[in-house]
C-alpha positions, 0 to 999 in steps of 0.5 A: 557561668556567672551573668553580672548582667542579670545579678540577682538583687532582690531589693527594690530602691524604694523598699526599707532595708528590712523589708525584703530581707523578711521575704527570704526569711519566710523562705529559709529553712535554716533557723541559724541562718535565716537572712538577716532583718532590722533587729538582727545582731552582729553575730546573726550576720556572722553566721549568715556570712559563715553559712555563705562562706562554707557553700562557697567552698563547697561549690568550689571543686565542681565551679573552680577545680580548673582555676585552682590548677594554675598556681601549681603550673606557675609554681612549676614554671617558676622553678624551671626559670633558675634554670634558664638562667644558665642562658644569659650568657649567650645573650649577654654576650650578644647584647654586648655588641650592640650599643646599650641606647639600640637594645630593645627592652622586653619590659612592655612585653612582659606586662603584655604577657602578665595582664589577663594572668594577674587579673585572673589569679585575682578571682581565682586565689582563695576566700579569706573569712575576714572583715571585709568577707563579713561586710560584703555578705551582709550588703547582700543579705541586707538585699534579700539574698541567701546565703546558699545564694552567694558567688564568690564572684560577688564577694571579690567586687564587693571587697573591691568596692570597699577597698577603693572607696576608702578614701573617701569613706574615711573623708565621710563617715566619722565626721557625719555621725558625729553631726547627724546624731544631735538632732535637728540641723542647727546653722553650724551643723549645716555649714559642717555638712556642706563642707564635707559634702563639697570636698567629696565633690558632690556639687552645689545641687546635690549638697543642697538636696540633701541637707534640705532633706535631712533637715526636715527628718530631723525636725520631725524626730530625733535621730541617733547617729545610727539611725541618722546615717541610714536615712543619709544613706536613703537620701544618697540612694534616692538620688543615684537611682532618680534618673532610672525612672526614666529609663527603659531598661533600668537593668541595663542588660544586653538583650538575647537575639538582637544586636545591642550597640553602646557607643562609647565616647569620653575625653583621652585620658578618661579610661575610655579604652580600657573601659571598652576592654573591660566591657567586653571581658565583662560581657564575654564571662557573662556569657554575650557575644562581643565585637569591638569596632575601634572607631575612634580612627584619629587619635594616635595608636588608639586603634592599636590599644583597642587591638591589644585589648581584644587580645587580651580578652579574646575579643574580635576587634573591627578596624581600619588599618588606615590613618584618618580613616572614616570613623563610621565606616568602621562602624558599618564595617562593625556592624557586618561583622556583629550581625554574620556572627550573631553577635549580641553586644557591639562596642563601639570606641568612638571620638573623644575631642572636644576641642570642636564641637561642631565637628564631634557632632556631625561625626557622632551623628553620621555614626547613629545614621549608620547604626539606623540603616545598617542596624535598624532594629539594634538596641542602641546606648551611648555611654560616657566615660567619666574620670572621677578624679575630675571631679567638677572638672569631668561634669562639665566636660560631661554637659558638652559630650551630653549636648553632642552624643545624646548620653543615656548613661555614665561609666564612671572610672578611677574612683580608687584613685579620689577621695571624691566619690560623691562626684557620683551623687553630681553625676546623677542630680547635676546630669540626670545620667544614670551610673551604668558601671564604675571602676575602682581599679586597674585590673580587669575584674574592677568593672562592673555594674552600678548598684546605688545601694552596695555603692552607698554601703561602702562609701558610708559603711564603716 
């Protein structure tokens, strides 16, 4: 069982990117294959990226056998369907009695039914040896990792992540080393970088951070482009991990033997019910007990899209089946039931209006209340759930929910959706939140744990 919770990532943020990489090097016993360092040339990543490729198919009749009997059960229900089609007329002539507006679609249905399998296909359908394999094998050999070290878990995210920041790669990258590579910073050169930087939305803040920083390395040496884009890369990955300093638990995991409690809030729209699905389909493949409480008992049918997900995920879901219904009674009802089942990881679905702040407050302060009494010794996270697309937009709405909900981390969502995924870069500098997970997709494999440097690999990688 693979844990995204306790990725192995042997790099630390502070360390150059070559460092580590010598740490594994000593290790390894195959010269050919020896994880790559600073000198290293594109065909020595590509051997890297071959031996990872090949114990990646190795492991896969022991940890992927059961996956890949699916596709042969789906082709043979495939073929059976011809035939059923030998039934229609029975139900035609039915449906021809009742007018067209009364018949009831099935259409809902059936993406009900499709959901969890295209998201499992996805995972389980065969690695191609492609660009996109090679990119994702060198982010992780540019961490310190072997390659007989590898999942292909980790290599399907990493693909993912590439895929769903194209567009705003394709809005960075070109136009930054064409600035960045001609020495020190002259006034047009600083106006060509602000421009860029603010129509990825990464704020006025962060903008003026980075441009200051790189101005004075470049006043110091001169850089080539290659060089130039690295050190970019080491000033977006100071800024995204800044706010971990302060934070206790930096890995974010769930801890065995307690009962951990994410409170999870954002405006309706954000994806914040999704997220929780995700969450605890995240959880459930990494091996963690979950409950899910539907607390967020005002809005309409959000209790039922919480159930459809537990569904889904094979996840116990804590409601009330009531309108209007005490939110934090459903908490407490939660946390019952997390405990009698030794559960490790409580998601709580809470409010997302912020039409009364006031009123958000108290509820969001009833609810820690309970959590205090009920659950005194819980590890407790309260989580925002951030649309991307928002862009500025979501950042103040972000400061709002900050001020009531006392946020100790962001879920940032619909990054394949924008061109402006510097908006992480905002989040972090303007909010002082750290990033916990991104998504960059509908499916539900496209959550997972933020890392500062796969992120900035594939927001400036070309």
């Amino acid at each position: 069982m693979f844990n995204w919770f306790r990725r192995k990532i042997n790099k630390t943020d502070a360390e150059p990117v070559s460092e580590p990489t010598e740490q594994v090097t000593e290790t390894e016993t195959e010269t050919e294959t020896e994880t790559p360092t600073q000198e290293t040339t594109q065909e020595d990543y590509l051997a890297w990226a071959k031996t990872a490729y090949k114990n990646i198919q190795q492991n896969k009749p022991s940890t992927e056998t059961p996956p890949e009997s699916p596709p042969e059960d789906v082709t043979a229900d495939v073929e059976p369907e011809p035939q059923e089609v030998a039934e229609p007329p029975s139900t035609e002539t039915e449906a021809e009695k009742v007018p067209a507006w009364m018949q009831k679609s099935n259409r809902l249905e059936a993406l009900k039914e499709t959901a969890m399998e295209k998201a499992t296909v996805e995972d389980t359908t065969p690695l191609t040896f492609d660009e996109e394999f090679v990119w994702s094998a060198k982010v992780l050999a540019a961490q310190g990792r072997a390659p007989d070290d590898v999942s292909q878990e980790e290599i399907n995210w990493l693909k993912r992540l590439r895929q769903g920041l194209g567009k705003s790669r394709r809005g960075l990258v070109n136009q930054l080393k064409s600035i960045v590579g001609q020495g020190p910073l002259n006034e047009d050169a600083v106006m060509e970088i602000e421009a860029i930087l603010l129509q990825a939305d990464t704020g006025i803040e962060a903008t003026d951070y980075i441009i200051s920083t790189l101005q004075n390395k470049l006043l110091e040496e001169a850089l080539p482009p290659e060089q130039a884009l690295e050190y970019l890369k080491s000033i977006l990955r100071e800024i995204l991990d800044r706010p971990l300093k302060k934070v206790i638990n930096p890995g974010f995991a769930p801890e065995k033997g307690v009962l951990n409690v994410w409170l999870l809030t954002g405006v309706n729209g954000a994806g914040k019910t999704t997220t929780i699905g995700k969450l605890s389909h995240l959880a459930q493949q990494s091996g963690y007990n979950c409950i899910i409480a539907a607390a967020d008992t005002f809005r309409a049918a959000a209790v039922q899209q919480v159930q459809v997900w537990g569904e889904r995920t094979n996840t116990t879901v804590i409601a009330n089946p009531g309108k209007n219904t005490d939110p934090a009674a459903v908490v407490f009802d939660g946390i019952s039931a997390a405990q009698a089942r030794h559960a490790d990881l409580l998601l709580v679905d809470t409010a997302g209006r912020l039409q009364n702040k006031k009123n958000l407050m108290a509820e969001l302060a009833k609810i820690r209340r309970i959590i205090d009494k009920k659950a005194d010794n819980a590890q407790v996270e309260s989580l925002l759930v951030l649309d991307a697309t928002l862009g500025q937009n979501g950042l103040r709405q972000a400061k709002v929910f900050s001020e009531a909900a006392n946020l100790s981390g962001v879920v940032l969502t619909k990054l394949d959706g924008t061109a402006k995924g510097g908006v992480a870069l905002a989040v972090a500098q303007q909010l002082d939140l750290p990033i916990r997970f991104i998504g960059v997709g509908e499916g539900i494999e496209d959550l997972r744990p933020f890392s500062s440097y796969e992120f900035v690999e594939a927001l400036l990688n070309e």
